[in-house]
C-alpha positions as CSV (number, residue, x, y, z in Angstrom):
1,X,-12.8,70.0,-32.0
2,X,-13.0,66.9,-29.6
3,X,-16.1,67.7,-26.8
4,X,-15.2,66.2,-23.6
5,X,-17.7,65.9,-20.7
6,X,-15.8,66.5,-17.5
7,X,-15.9,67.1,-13.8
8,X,-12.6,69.3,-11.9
9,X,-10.0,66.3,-10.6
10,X,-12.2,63.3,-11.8
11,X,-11.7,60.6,-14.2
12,X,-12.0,63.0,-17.1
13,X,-8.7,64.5,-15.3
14,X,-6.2,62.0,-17.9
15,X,-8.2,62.8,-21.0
16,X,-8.3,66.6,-21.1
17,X,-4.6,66.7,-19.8
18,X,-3.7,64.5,-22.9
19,X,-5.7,66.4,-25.2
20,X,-3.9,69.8,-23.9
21,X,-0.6,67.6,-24.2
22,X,-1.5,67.0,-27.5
23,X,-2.2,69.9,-28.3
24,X,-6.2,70.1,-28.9
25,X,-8.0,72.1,-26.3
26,X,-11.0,69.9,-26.0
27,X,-14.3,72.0,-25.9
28,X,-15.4,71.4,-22.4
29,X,-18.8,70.7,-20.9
30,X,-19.0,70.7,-17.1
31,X,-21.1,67.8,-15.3
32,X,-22.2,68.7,-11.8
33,X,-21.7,65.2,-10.2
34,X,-23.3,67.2,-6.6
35,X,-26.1,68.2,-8.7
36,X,-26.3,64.5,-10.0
37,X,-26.0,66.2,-13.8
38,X,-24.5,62.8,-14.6
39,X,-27.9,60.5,-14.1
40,X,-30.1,63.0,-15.9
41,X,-31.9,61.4,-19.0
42,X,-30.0,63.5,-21.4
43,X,-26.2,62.4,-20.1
44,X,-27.2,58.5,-19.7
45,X,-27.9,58.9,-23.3
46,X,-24.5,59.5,-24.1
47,X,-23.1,57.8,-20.6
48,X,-25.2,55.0,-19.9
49,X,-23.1,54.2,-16.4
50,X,-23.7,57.7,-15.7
51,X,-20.1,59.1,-15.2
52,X,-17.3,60.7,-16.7
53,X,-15.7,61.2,-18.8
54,X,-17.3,61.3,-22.2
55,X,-15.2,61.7,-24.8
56,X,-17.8,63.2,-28.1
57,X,-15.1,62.2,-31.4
58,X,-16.9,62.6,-35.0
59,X,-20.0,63.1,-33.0
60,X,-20.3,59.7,-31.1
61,X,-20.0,59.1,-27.8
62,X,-17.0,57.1,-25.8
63,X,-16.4,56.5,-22.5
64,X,-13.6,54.9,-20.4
65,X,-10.8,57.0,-19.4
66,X,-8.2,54.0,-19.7
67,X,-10.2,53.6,-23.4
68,X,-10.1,57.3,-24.2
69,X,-6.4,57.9,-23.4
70,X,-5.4,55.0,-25.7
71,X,-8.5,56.0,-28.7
72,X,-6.5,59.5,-27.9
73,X,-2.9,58.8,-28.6
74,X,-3.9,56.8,-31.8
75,X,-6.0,59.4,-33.4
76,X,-3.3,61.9,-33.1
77,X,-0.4,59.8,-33.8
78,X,2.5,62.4,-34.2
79,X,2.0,63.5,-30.9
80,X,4.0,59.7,-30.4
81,X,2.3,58.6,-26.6
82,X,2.0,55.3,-27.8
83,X,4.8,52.9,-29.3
84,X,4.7,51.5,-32.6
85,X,1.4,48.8,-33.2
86,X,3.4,45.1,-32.3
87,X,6.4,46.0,-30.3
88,X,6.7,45.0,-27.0
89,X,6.9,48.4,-25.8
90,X,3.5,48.8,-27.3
91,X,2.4,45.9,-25.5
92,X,3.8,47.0,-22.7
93,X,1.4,49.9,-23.0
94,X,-1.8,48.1,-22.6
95,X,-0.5,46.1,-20.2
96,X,0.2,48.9,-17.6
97,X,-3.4,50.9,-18.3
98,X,-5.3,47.9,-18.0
99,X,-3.4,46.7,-14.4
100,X,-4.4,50.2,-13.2
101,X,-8.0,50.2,-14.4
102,X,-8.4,47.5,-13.3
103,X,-6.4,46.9,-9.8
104,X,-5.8,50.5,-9.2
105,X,-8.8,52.8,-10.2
106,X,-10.9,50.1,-8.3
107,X,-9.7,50.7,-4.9
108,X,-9.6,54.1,-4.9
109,X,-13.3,54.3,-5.3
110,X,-13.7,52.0,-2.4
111,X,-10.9,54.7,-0.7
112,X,-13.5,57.3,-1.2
113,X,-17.1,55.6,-1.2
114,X,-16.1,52.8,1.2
115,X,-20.5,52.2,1.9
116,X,-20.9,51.3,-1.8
117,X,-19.2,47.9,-2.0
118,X,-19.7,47.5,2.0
119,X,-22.6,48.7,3.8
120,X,-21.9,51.6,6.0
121,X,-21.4,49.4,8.8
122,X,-18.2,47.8,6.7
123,X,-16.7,50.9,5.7
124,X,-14.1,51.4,8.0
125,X,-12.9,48.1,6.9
126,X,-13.5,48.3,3.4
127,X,-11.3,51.7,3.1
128,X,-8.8,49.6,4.9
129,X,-8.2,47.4,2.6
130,X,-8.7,49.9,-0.3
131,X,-5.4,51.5,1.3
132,X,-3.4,48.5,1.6
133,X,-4.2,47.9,-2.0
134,X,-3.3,51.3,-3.1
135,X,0.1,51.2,-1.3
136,X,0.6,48.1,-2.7
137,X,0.3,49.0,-6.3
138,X,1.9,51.6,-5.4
139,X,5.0,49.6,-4.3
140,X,4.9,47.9,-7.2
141,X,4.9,50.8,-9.6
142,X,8.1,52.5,-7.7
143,X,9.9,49.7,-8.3
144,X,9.1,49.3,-11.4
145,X,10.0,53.3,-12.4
146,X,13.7,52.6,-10.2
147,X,14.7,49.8,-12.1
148,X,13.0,51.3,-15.9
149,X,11.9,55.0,-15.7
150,X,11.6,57.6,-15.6
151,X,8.5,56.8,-16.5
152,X,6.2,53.5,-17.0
153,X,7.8,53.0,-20.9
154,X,11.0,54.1,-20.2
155,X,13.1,57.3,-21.7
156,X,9.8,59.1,-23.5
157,X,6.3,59.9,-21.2
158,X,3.4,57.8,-22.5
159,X,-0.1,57.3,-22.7
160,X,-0.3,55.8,-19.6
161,X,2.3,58.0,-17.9
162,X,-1.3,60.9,-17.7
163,X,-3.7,57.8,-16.2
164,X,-0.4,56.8,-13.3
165,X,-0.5,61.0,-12.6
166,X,-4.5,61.3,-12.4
167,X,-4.2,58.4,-9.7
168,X,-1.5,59.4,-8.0
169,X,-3.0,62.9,-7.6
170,X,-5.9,61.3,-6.2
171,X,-4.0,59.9,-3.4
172,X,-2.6,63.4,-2.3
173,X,-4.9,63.5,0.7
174,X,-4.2,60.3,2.2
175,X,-2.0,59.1,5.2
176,X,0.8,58.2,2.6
177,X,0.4,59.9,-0.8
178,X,2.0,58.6,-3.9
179,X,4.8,61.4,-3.2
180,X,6.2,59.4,-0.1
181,X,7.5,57.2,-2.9
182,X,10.9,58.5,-4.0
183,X,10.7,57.0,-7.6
184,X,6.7,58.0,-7.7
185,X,7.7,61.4,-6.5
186,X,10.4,62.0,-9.1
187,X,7.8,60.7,-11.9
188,X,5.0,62.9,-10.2
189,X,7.9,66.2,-10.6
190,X,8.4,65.7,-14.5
191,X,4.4,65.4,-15.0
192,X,3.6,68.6,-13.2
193,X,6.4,69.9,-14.9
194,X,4.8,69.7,-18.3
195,X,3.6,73.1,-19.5
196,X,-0.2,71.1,-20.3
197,X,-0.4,70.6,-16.5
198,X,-0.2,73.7,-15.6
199,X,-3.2,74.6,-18.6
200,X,-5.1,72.0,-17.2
201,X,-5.2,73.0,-13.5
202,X,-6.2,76.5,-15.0
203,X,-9.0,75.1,-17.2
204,X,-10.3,73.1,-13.9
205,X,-9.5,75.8,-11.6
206,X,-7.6,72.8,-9.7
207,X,-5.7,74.4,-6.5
208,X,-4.4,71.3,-5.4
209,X,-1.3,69.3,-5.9
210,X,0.7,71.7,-7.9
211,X,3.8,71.4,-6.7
């Protein structure tokens, strides 16, 4: 059994759901980020950035939740959340989890820790901008699901289809939430829709965002 080191509605949020997609219940251990549980000596051995998730496979250690949803859907194969190795679809794949590691997950941080990159007397304008880059991509991605979806690959839900509905979840307490977008919101409907999302919110005892 995959272990998975997780906090309720964090990063981790993408892996577990795939795993419960998948079909493997990941044993779960519980990191108390208030409690700073991730910067303890014992996590930073396994989590040297000190976050989550952790993803324990044949007892080593991974982290990255882009990187764990793609080492996922290649170690269980038949559950078919990637495309075949060389297509373009498969390409395709990569391409869209790295554009939202990279120029998605980023902002939202700054959405919800504006002092770290700023200073506290540059917050306000930091989480500013971290909203006008969120709507942005967010703009982007809409289109991009009117003119291809239902969902980032196409016909079939993806890999990358669980990291889009972790960060689009995030964004359900903001001024305009990913749901304001009508091809976002139809996306957002068929992921909650999966039978694994409703698991998940029970295994996280998330309240939030169910409907």
């Amino acid at each position: 059994m995959d272990l998975l080191y997780f906090a309720p509605g964090s990063a981790s949020l993408c892996v577990h759901w795939m795993l419960l997609d998948i079909g493997r219940p990941p044993e779960l251990r519980r990191v108390d980020l208030a409690a700073g549980e991730q910067r303890s000596p014992e996590y930073l051995k396994l989590n040297p950035a000190g976050v989550v998730p952790t993803l324990v496979l044949d007892g080593e250690p991974f982290n990255e939740s882009g990187a764990l949803v793609l080492m996922l859907a290649d170690r269980y194969p038949d559950a078919g959340l990637l495309p075949p190795p060389g297509t373009a679809a498969r390409n395709a794949a990569y391409q869209w989890l790295l554009l939202m590691a990279n120029g998605l997950q980023p902002p939202f941080r700054t959405w919800f820790y504006p002092h770290e990159p700023a200073g506290e007397a540059a917050s306000d304008a930091a989480k500013a901008a971290a909203g006008q880059r969120i709507g942005a991509f967010f703009d982007r991605v809409d289109a991009h699901l009117a003119a291809n979806g239902p969902y980032l690959l196409g016909e079939r839900v993806s890999a990358p289809d669980f990291f889009l509905a972790m960060l689009c979840r995030w964004s359900r307490n903001m001024p305009k939430p990913a749901t304001e977008w009508p091809a976002l919101r139809g996306f957002i409907d068929r992921m909650r829709a999966r039978p694994s999302f409703k698991l998940l919110c029970e295994r996280e005892a998330l309240t939030e965002w169910l409907a």
